[in-house]
C-alpha positions in Angstrom: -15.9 21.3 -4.5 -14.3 20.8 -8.2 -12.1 18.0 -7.8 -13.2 14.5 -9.1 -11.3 11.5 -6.7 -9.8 8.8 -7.3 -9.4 6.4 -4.8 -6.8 3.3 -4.5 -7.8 0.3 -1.9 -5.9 -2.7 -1.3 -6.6 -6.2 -0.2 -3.9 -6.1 2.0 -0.9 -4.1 3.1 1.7 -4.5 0.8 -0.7 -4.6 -2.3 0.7 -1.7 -4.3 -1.3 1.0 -3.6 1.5 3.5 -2.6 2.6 2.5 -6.0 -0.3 2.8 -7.7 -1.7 6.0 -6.5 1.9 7.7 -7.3 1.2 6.8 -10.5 -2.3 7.8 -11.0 -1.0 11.1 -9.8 1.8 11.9 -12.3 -0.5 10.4 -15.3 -3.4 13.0 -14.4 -0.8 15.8 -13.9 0.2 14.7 -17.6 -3.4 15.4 -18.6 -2.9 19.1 -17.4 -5.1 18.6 -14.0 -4.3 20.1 -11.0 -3.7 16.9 -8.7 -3.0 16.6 -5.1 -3.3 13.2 -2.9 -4.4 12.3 0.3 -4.1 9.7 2.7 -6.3 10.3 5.9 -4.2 8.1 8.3 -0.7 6.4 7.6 1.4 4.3 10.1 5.1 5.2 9.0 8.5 6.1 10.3 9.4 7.6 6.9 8.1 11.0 7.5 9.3 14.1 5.2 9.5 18.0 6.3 6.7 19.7 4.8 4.7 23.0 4.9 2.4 23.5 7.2 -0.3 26.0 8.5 0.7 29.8 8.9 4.1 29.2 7.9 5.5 26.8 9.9 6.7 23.3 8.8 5.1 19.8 9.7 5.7 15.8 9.0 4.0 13.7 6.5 4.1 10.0 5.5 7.0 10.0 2.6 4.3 8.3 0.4 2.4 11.6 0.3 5.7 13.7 0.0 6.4 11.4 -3.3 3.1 11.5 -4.6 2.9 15.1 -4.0 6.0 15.9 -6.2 4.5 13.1 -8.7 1.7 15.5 -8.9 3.9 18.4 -9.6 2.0 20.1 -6.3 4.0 20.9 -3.4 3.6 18.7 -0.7 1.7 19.9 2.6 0.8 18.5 5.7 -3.0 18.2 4.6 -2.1 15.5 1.9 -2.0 13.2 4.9 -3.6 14.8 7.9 -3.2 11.6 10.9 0.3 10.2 10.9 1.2 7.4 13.5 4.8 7.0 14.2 5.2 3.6 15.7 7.5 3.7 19.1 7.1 0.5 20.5 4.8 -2.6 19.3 2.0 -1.4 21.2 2.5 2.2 20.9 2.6 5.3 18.3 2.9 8.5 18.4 0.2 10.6 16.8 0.8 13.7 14.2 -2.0 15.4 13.3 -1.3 18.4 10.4 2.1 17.7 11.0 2.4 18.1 14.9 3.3 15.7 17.4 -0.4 15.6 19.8 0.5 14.3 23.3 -3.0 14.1 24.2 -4.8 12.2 21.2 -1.4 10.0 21.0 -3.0 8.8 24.7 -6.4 8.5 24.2 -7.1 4.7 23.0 -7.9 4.6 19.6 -11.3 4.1 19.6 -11.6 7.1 21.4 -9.5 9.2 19.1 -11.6 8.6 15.5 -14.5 10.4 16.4 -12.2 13.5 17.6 -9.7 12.9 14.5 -12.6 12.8 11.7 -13.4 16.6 11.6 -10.0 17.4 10.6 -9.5 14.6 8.5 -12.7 15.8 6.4 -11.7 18.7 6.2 -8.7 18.8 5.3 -9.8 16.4 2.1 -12.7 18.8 1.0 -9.8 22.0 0.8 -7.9 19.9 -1.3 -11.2 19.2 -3.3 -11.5 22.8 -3.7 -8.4 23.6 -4.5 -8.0 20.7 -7.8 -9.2 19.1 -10.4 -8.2 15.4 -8.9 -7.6 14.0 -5.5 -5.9 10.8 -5.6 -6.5 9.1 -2.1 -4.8 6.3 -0.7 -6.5 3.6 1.5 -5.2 2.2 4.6 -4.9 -2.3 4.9 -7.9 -3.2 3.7 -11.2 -1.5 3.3 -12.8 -4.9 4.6 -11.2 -5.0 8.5 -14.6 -5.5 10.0 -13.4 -5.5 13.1 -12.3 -1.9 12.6 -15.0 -0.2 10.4 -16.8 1.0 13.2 -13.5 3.7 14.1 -12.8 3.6 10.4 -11.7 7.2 9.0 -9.2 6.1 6.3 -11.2 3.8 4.0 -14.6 3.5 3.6 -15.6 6.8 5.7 -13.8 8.5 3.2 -14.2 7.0 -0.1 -18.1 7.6 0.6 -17.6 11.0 1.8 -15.4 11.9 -1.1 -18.2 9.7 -3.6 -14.3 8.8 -5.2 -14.0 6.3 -7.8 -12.3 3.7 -6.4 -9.7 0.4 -7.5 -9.3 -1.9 -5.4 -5.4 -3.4 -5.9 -4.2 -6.6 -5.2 -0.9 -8.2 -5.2 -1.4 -11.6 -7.4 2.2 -12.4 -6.7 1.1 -13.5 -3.5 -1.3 -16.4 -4.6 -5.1 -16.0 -4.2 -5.2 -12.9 -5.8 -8.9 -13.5 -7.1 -10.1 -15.2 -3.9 -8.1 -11.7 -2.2 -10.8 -9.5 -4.6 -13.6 -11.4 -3.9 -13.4 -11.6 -0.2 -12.7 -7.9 0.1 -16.0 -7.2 -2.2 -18.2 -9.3 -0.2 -17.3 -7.8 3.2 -18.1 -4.3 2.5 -21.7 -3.0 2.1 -23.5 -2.9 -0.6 -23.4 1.2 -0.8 -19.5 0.8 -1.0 -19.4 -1.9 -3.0 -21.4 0.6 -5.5 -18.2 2.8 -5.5 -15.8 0.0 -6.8 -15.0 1.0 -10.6 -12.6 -1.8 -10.9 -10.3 -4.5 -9.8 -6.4 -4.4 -10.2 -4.0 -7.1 -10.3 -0.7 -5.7 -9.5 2.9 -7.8 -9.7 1.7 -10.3 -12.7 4.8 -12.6 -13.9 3.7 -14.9 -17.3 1.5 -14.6 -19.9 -1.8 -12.8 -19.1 -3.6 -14.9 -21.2 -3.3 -17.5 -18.7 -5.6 -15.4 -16.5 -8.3 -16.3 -18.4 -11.2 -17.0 -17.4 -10.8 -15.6 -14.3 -11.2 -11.7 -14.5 -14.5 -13.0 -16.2 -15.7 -15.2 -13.6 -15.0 -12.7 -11.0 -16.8 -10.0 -13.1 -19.6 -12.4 -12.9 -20.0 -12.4 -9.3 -19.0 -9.0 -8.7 -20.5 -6.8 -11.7 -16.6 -5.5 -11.3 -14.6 -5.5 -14.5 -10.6 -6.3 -14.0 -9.4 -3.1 -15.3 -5.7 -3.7 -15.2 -3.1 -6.3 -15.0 -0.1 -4.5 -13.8 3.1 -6.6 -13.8 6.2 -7.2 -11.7 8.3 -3.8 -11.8 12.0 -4.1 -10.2 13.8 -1.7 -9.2 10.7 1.2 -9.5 12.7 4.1 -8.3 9.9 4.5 -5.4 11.4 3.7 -1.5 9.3 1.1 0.2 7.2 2.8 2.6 6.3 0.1 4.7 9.8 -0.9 5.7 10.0 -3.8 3.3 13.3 -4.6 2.3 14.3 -5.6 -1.2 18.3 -8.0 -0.6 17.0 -8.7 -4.3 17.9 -4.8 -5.9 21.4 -4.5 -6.5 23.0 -1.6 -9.3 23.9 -3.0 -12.9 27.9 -3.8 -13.0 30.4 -5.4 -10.9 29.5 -4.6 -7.3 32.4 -2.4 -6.2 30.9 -0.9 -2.6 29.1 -3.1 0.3 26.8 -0.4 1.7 25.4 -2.4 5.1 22.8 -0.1 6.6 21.7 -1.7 10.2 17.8 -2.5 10.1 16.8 -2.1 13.7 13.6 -2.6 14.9 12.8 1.1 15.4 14.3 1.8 11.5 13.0 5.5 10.7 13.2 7.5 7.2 14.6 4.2 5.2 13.4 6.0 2.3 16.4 8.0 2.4 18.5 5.5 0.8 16.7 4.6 -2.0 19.1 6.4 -4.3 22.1 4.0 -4.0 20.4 1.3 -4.9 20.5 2.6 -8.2 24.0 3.6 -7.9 26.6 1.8 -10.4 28.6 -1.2 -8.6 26.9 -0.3 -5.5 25.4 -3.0 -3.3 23.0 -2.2 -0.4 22.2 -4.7 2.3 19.8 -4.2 4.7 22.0 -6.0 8.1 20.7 -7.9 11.1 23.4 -10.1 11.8 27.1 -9.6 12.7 27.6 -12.1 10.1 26.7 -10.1 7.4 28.7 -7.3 8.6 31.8 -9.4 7.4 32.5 -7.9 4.2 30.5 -4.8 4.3 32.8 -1.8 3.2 30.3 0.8 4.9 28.2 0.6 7.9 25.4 2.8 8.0 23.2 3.4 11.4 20.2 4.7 10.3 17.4 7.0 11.8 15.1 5.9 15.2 11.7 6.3 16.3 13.1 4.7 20.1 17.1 5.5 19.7 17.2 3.8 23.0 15.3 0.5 22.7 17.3 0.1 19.0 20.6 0.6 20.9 19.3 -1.9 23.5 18.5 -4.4 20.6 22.1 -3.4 18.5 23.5 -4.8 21.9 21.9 -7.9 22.0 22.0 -9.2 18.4 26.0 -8.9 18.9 26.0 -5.7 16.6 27.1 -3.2 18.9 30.6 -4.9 18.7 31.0 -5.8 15.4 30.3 -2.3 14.1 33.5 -1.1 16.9 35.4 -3.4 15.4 34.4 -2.6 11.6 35.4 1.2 13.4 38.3 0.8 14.8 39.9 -1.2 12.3 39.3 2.3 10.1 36.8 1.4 7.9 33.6 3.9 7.3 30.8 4.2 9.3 27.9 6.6 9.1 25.2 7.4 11.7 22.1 9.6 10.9 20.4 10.8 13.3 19.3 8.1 15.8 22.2 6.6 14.5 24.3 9.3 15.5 23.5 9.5 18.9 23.8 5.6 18.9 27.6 6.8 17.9 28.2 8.8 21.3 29.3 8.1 24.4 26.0 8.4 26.4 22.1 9.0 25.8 20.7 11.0 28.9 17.0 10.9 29.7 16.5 13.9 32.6 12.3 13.5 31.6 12.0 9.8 31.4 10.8 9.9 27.7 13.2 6.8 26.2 15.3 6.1 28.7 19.2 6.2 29.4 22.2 4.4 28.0 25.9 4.6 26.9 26.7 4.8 23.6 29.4 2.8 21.5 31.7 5.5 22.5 33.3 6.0 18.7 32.2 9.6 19.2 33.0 11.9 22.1 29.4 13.4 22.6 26.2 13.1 24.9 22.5 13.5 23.7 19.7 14.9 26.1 16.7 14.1 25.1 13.4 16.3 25.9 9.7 16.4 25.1 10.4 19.1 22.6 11.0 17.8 18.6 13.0 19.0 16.1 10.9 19.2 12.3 12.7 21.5 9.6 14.2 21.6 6.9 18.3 22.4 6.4 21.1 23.5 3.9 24.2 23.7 5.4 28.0 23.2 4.3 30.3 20.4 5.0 33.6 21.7 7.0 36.5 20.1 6.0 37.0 16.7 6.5 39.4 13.6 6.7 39.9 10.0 5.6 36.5 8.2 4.0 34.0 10.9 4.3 36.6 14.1 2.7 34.9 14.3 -0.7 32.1 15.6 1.1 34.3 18.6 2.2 32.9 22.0 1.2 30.0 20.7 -0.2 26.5 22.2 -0.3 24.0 20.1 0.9 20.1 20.3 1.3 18.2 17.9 3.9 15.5 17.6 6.6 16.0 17.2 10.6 13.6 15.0 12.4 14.5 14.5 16.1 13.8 14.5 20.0 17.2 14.9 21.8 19.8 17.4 20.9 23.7 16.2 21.1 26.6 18.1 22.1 30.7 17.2 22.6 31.3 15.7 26.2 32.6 17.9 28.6 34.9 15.6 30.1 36.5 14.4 26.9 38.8 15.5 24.1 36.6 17.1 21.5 35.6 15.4 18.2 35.8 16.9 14.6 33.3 19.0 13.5 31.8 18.2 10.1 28.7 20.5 10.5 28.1 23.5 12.0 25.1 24.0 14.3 25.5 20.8 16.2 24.6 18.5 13.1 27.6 16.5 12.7 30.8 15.1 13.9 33.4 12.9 13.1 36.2 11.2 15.0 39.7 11.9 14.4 40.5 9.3 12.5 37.9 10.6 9.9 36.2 7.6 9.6 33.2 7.5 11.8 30.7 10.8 10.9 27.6 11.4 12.4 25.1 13.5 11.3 21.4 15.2 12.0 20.9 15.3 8.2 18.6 13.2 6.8 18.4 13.0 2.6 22.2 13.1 2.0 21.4 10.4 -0.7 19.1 12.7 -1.9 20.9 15.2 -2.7 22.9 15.2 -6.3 26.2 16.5 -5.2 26.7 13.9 -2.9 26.3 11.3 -5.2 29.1 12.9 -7.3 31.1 13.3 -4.9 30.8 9.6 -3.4 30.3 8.0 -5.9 31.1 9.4 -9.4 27.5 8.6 -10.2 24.1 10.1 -10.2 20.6 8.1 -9.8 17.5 8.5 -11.8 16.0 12.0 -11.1 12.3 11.6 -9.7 10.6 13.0 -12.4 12.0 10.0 -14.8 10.7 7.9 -11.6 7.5 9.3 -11.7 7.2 9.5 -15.7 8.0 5.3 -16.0 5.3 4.2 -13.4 2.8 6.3 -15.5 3.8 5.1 -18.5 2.9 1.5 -17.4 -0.1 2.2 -15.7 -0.9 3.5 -19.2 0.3 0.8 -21.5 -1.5 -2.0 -19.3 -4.9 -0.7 -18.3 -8.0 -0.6 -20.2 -8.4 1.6 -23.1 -10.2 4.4 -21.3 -10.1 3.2 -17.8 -7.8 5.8 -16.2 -10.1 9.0 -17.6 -13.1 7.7 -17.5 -12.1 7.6 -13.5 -12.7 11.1 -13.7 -15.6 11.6 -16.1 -18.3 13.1 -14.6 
């Protein structure tokens, strides 16, 4: 095995280390090293279409899919082996290499770490062979006693992997030291022997004013402070963990509401990243039907539990306000789950989410069935009327993931198509299109045609949060990570 690693720990979710260890893996790619990263386990609904074993195509967490292009390396379903896919509060489903595994997804979990670990391992140690550096992501915190026992995503594998490891917190927060010395103390003292250093992530003020705490703590800990990171808006990177930022708006006068519908169940968020760096473009993440009032769009995003979203849509007092914001001719866009929130009727023949109507602003029925849909899609708009036409003939790349297939009702007058093979729709009108396609946003030609605009590519993403993690950490710090 070549490949020295670099691992990023967190005392808490939410810390930064999806940040950081994006980062970390465009500044070694910058060095000329071969990078790849890893996260053993994740617990996401943002998932990304990646390649898998002999050919055929798997999910990810879209952490990995980012870091993966961060480390110019083309992202693959061993970069995060275990992905849960929460359905419900008390239940995932389990990916493992990028397929859906009925029977480890109903084995308790305690059961399924010993059976999940072989794979896990070894899919880290072919991505040691294959690079120079393996930047690996932790899970929570390394210092979940309760947990360590079953643990295959922190400690398990930052000993296995002998990485070098940071542990990141967010000092935003409050109790940022308290946060790093807590953590230390928990874990053994073989594990605390891999800790090369503490971060301190979203700093606002003058660091000076620190002082003399990364001292004190270095005291106590023999674990130097290696960097104080501070507060970067608007990063370019989609929050994985479904944390939504009202606070990022575009620079100018905002000229477009853009209210996307943040269910419970809210998959692939990630997608939309993009317009919140569009010009005069505002995006609010919706709950209410108050804050529907003055929305211009209405966006229903992807589903992990199409039906239980639909159930909750109803009950917040959504369901009607969107008909209304509909039939009054304004845009609305559905993707995915949200498109077959859009039909008449969700049909549940195997008893796998359940059956409902629809909002009825698109004449078609979805099935649903134990098979899923993972691949990814290029297809061209047909022509189309009213909000959505400057999509018309346009070229667009994207990714399908989805249980349930949707076709027009039978007993109804059919809608307009917008893309062939059964991946979009809109009603007469023109202003309510549904899609399978996820990554529209993504996709530059869209953005022109919507919007006149185009975001920040992901390279100049991926170039700025290396250049801070360079201008703010040690002298040294981030090679000598790697030095052997």
């Amino acid at each position: 095995m070549t490949a020295r690693c670099v691992m990023v720990l967190g005392t808490s979710s939410g810390a930064g280390k999806s940040w950081l260890a994006t980062a970390l893996c465009r500044w070694y790619a910058r060095q000329g090293l071969r990078v790849a990263p890893f996260k053993a386990q994740n617990m996401s609904n943002n998932a990304r279409v990646v390649a898998a074993a002999d050919g055929a195509l798997g999910e990810i967490g879209c952490a990995q899919y980012f870091q993966a292009l961060a480390a110019r390396a083309a992202p693959e379903v061993r970069m995060n082996p275990v992905l849960l896919k929460p359905e419900r509060d008390d239940h995932s489903q389990l990916v493992l290499l990028g397929q859906v595994h009925p029977q480890l997804t109903a084995l308790p979990w305690r059961q399924r770490a010993p059976l999940l670990w072989p794979p896990v391992r070894d899919a880290l140690d072919a991505l040691r062979a294959e690079n120079d550096v393996v930047v690996i992501e932790g899970a929570g915190s390394p210092a979940e006693i309760n947990l360590q026992d079953s643990d295959i995503v922190n400690l398990r594998v930052a000993a296995h992997a002998r990485a070098a490891c940071l542990l990141v917190t967010d000092i935003d927060r409050g109790g940022a030291f308290a946060h790093l010395y807590g953590t230390w103390a928990l874990l053994a003292p073989e594990h605390r022997a891999l800790l090369r250093g503490f971060v301190l992530n979203r700093f606002r003020g003058d660091p000076a004013l620190l002082e003399p705490g990364p001292a004190q703590l270095e005291g106590l800990t023999g674990v130097p402070t290696v960097a104080t990171l501070p507060m970067v808006w608007q990063h370019g990177l989609p929050e994985e963990d479904g944390v939504f930022d009202d606070r990022a708006a575009a620079a100018g006068e905002v000229r477009l509401r853009i209210a996307v519908i943040a269910w419970p169940r809210i998959s692939n968020l990630d997608e939309f990243q993009p317009l919140k760096n569009i010009p005069g473009v505002r995006l609010r993440w919706v709950r209410t039907p108050a804050e529907l009032a003055d929305a211009d769009w209405v966006v229903l995003p992807g589903s992990k539990n199409t039906v239980a979203d639909l159930q909750w849509l109803r009950a917040q007092g959504l369901a009607r306000a969107i008909v209304d914001h509909a039939n009054a001719g304004r845009p609305v866009l559905g993707i995915c789950g949200g498109l077959q929130v859009l039909g008449e009727a969700l049909v549940d023949p195997a008893d796998i989410a359940g059956n409902a109507p629809g909002l009825g602003l698109l004449p078609l029925v979805t099935q649903f069935a134990e098979s899923k849909t993972v691949r990814r899609t290029g297809v061209r708009f047909e022509a189309l009327a009213g909000p959505w036409s400057a999509l018309s003939g346009l070229q667009v790349q994207g990714y399908e993931i989805h249980t349930g297939q949707t076709a027009q009702h039978a007993g109804m007058a059919p809608g307009r198509i917008a893309l062939p093979h059964g991946l979009g729709w809109t009603n007469e009108q023109g202003n309510v299109l549904g899609i399978y396609l996820h990554g529209l946003f993504e996709d530059a030609g869209v953005l022109q045609a919507l919007f006149g605009a185009a975001a920040p590519t992901l390279d100049s993403v991926f170039d700025r949060l290396a250049d801070v993690i360079e201008s703010h950490f040690a002298t040294g710090a981030l090679a000598g990570l790697i030095a052997c």
